[in-house]
Structures are given as structure tokens and as C-alpha cells.
C-alpha positions as CSV (number, residue, x, y, z in Angstrom):
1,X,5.7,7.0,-21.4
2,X,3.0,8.8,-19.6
3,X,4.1,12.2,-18.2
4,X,2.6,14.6,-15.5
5,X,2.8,17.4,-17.5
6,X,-0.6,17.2,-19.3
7,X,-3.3,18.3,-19.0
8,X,-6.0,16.9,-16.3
9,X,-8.3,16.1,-19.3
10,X,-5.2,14.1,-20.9
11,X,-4.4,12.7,-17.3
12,X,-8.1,11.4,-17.2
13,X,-7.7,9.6,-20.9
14,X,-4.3,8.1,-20.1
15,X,-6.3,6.4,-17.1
16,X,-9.0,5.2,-19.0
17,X,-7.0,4.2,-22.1
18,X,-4.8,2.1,-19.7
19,X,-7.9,0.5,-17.5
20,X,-9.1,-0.5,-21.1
21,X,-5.8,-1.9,-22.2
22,X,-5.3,-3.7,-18.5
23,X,-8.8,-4.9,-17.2
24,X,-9.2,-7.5,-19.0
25,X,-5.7,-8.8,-18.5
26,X,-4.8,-11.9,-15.3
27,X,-2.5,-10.2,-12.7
28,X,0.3,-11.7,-13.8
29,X,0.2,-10.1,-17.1
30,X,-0.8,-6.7,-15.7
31,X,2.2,-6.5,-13.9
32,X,4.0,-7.5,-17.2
33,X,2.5,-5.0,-19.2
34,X,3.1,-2.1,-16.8
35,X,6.6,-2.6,-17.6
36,X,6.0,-1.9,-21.2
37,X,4.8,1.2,-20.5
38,X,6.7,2.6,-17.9
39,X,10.5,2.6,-17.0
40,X,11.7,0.6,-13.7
41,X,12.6,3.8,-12.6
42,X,9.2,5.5,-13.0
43,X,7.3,2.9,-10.4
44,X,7.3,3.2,-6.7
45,X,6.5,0.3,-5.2
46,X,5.3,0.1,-1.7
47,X,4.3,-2.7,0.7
48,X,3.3,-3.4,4.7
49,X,4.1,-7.1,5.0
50,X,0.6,-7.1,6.4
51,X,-1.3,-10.2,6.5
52,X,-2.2,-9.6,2.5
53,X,1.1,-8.5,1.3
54,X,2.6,-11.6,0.4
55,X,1.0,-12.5,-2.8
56,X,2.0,-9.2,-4.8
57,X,5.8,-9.4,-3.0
58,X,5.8,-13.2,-4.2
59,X,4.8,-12.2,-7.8
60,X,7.0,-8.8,-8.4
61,X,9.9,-10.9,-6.9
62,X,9.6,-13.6,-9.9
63,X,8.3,-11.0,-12.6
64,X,10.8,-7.6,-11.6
65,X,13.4,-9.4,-9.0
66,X,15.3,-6.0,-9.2
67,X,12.1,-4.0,-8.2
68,X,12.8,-1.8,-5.0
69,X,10.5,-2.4,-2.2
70,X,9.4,0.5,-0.4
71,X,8.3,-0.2,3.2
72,X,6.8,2.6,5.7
73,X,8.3,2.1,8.9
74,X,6.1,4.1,11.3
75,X,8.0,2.8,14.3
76,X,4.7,1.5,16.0
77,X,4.9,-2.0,14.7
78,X,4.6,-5.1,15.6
79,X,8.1,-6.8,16.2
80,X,6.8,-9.8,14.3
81,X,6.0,-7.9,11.5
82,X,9.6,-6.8,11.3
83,X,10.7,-10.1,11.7
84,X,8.2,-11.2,9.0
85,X,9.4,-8.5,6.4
86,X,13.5,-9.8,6.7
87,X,11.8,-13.5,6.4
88,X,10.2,-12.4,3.0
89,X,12.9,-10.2,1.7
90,X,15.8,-13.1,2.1
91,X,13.5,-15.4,1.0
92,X,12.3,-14.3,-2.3
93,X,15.4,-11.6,-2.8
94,X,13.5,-8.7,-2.5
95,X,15.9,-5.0,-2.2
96,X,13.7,-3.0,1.4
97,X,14.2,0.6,1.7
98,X,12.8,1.6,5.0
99,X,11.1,4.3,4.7
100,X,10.8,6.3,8.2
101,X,9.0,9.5,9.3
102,X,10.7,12.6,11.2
103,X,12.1,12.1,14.3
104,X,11.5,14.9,16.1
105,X,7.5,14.2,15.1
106,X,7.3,10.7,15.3
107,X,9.0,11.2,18.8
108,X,6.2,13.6,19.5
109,X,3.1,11.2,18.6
110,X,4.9,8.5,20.3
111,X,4.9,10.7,23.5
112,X,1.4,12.1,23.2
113,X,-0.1,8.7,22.2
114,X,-1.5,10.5,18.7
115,X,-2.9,7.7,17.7
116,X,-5.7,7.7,20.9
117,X,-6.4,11.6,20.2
118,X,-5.7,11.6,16.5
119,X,-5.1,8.9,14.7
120,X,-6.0,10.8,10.9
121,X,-2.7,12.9,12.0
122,X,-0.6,10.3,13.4
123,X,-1.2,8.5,10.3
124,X,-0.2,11.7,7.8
125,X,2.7,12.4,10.2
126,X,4.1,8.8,10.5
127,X,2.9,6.7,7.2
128,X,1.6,9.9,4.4
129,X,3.8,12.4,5.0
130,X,7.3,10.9,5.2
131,X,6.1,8.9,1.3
132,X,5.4,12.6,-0.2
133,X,9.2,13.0,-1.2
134,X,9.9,9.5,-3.0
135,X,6.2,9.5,-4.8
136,X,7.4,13.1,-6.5
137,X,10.3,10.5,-8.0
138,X,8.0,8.4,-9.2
139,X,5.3,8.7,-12.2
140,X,3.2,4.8,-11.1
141,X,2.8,3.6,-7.9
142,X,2.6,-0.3,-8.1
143,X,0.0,-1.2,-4.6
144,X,-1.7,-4.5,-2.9
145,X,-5.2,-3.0,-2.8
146,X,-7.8,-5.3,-3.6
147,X,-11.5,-4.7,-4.0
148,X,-13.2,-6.8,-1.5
149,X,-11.0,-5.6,1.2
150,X,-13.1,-1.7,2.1
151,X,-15.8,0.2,0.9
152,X,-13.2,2.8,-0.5
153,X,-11.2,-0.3,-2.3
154,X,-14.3,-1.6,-4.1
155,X,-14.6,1.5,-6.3
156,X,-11.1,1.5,-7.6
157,X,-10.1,0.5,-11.0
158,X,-6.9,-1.6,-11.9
159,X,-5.5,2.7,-12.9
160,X,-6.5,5.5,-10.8
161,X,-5.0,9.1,-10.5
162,X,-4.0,10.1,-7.4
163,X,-2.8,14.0,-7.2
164,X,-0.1,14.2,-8.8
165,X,0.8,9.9,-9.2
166,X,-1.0,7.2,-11.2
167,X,-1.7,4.1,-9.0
168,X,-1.6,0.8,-10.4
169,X,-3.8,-1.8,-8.6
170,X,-3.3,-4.9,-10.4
171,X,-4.9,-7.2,-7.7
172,X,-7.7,-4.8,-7.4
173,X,-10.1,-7.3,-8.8
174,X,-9.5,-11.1,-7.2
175,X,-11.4,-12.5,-4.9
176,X,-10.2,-13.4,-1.2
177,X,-10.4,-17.7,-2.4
178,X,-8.0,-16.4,-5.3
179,X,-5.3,-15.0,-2.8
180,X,-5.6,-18.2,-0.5
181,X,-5.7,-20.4,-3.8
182,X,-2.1,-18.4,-5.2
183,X,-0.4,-18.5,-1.8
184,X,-1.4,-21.8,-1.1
185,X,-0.2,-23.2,-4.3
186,X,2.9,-21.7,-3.7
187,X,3.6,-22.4,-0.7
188,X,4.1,-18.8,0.5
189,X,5.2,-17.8,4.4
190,X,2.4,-16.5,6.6
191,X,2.5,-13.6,8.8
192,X,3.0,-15.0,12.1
193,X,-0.4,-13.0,13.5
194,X,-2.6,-14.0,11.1
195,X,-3.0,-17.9,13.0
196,X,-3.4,-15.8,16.1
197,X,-6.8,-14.4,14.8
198,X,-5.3,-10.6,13.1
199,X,-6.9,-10.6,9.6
200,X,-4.9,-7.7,8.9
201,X,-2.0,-5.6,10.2
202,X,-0.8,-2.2,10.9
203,X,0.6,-0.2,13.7
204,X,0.2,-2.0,16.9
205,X,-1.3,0.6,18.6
206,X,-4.2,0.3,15.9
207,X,-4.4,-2.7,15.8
208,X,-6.9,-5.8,16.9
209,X,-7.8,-9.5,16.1
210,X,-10.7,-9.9,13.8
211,X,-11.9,-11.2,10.2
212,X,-10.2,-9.1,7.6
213,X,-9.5,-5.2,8.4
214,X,-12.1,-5.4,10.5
215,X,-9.1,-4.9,13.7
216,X,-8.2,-2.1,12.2
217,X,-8.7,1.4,14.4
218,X,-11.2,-0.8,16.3
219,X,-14.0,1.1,17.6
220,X,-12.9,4.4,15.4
221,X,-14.8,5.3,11.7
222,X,-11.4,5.6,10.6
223,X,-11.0,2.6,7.4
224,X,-7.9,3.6,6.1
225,X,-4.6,5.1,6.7
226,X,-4.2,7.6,4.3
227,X,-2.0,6.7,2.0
228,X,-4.8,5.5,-1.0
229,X,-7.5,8.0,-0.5
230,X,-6.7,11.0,-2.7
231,X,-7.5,13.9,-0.5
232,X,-6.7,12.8,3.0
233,X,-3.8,14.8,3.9
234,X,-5.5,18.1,2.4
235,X,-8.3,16.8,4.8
236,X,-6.0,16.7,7.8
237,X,-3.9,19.9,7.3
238,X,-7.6,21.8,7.1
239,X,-8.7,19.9,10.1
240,X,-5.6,21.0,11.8
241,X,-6.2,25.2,10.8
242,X,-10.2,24.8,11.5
């Protein structure tokens, strides 16, 4: 096992030792492997039941059926995607554990509309923040990302350290005609938005129809939510004091 008490310069071999070990491996038997490594109780798994989720729920459902899934229920979105997730989790028998943010805050950037005057905040408040606690449980945390998808996404590696977690991306490297190939093969559900033109889904507030994430905080520089990039919520908190 890989443990969080070494040093950064051990922290930085254990990644590379474990991108050398995993890169060349298929998906399939990267998510195999990471069980060989670490405990089912040392991986956080966490999905969106975006429009790109399906694939990874699909193959951790038939590879570790009694693999928690952590979703991030911000409160913003859309009902279908709600109604997607319980299709999915009856479907391929997957355990959800909501995972909501503050009341009294999330009441707040609901009132104030945060996500029109400060959408890096909403985000920390509503999606970042409220994950902090059950990541500190955790030692790997098992993600969708996928290197075509941002700018940010197509410098990851299959392992990258994160603060104080070690991500595990293990479709980080397959093409978008891969993921339509695997979920067409198999015959896997849809989310409902995608035929009516959203390439990818979040809150509803920050969301918009268009080709991949390209809906997502329309009109705003923002690309991400927070969650992946290493430093975002030290970047809000000191946006917040300046």
C-alpha cells in the first residue's frame, strides 16, 4: 500500500512508478490492477452522471459491483440528471451516496445567484468543499477524466497527485470514437440531454447545449469546476481575502 506519510520526493516516485506499471495497460485492466494495490476501502470513487459518465459506471459496476459511488449533489441540477443517476444505479446495481454541500451556504448561493457573480466560489462552496471530508478517508481517488475532453485534461497522466490524494484516471487516454464504440457495444443508457444537443452536463444554471464541454460556464473562462485542478480552492479562499 501507498501511504501519505512520505515524503513529497517518495510521493512523486510512487506516481511515476505506478504511471510506468499502468500506462501501458487497456482500461479494463487498469482498473483491475488498482485493486492490487490499494484496499476497497482506500478508493473514493466519484461520478456526475454527466453525459460521459456512463462508460467508467458501466465498467466499475462489472469489475468492483460493491464499489461505492460518490455523487456531488450541488442541488442545481437538472431533474433529468437525477432521474438519469437512479436509472443507472438500479440498472447496473451501483451503491450512491449523495454527497450534499451546507445548507445554510448552499441556501445562500441559491439566493444570491453565486453562480452569475461567482461561479469559482459557488463551485468550491457547492461541489469542492462539501468532497474535502470523504477524500481525507480516502488514499486514491478513482475519476472519469479523459484527455481530449480540456486543455487541463490533456496533460494528465493515468496517476497524478493531487494535495494530499492520488487520482487515478484510467480513461485519461481513449479517444471520444472509443467511448461511443464501448457504450455502443454495450448497449449503455444515454443521458436524456445529450439527443437534445448538451454535450456535457453540470449544474443547470451553468449549463448550455453545445459539442462537448463546450456548454459549460458559456461565455465565462471558467473550464472546470474545481474539483481536478490541484490548487483551485487555495485560489478561491485568496481571491476571497484579496
Amino acid at each position: 500500500m501507498i501511504h501519505h506519510t512520505h515524503m513529497t520526493s517518495q510521493l512523486s516516485a510512487d506516481v511515476d512508478q505506478l504511471n510506468e506499471i499502468f500506462t501501458p495497460l487497456t482500461f479494463e485492466q487498469r482498473i483491475r490492477m488498482l485493486y492490487r494495490f490499494f484496499s476497497p476501502a482506500e478508493v473514493l470513487y466519484t461520478s456526475s452522471f454527466g453525459t460521459r459518465s456512463v462508460m467508467l459506471l458501466h465498467l466499475v459496476s462489472r469489475l468492483r459491483p460493491n464499489q461505492p459511488v460518490h455523487f456531488i449533489n450541488t442541488t442545481f441540477h437538472f431533474k433529468k440528471t437525477l432521474e438519469y443517476r437512479e436509472e443507472i444505479a438500479d440498472e447496473f446495481g451501483l451503491k450512491v451516496i449523495d454527497v450534499l454541500p451546507e445548507p445554510a451556504q448552499n441556501e445562500i448561493t441559491a439566493k444570491e445567484s453565486w453562480w452569475r457573480s461567482n461561479p469559482d466560489v459557488c463551485c468550491a462552496v457547492n461541489k469542492v468543499l462539501p468532497l474535502e471530508p470523504i477524500k481525507a478517508r480516502h488514499n486514491v481517488w478513482l475519476t472519469g477524466l479523459m484527455a481530449h475532453q480540456t486543455g487541463y485534461r490533456s496533460a494528465l497522466n493515468v496517476f497524478e497527485q493531487q494535495d494530499e490524494i492520488l487520482k487515478f484516471n484510467p480513461l485519461i487516454d481513449i479517444d471520444e470514437g472509443e467511448w461511443h464504440f464501448y457504450a455502443g457495444y454495450h448497449r449503455l443508457p444515454r443521458h436524456p440531454l445529450e439527443a437534445l444537443g448538451y454535450g456535457s452536463v453540470g449544474c443547470e444554471h451553468c449549463t448550455s447545449k453545445g459539442h462537448g464541454r463546450s456548454g459549460r460556464w458559456k461565455d465565462k473562462t471558467k473550464t472546470e469546476c474545481g474539483l481536478h485542478p490541484a490548487d483551485f480552492v487555495n485560489q478561491v479562499q485568496e481571491g476571497k481575502q484579496g
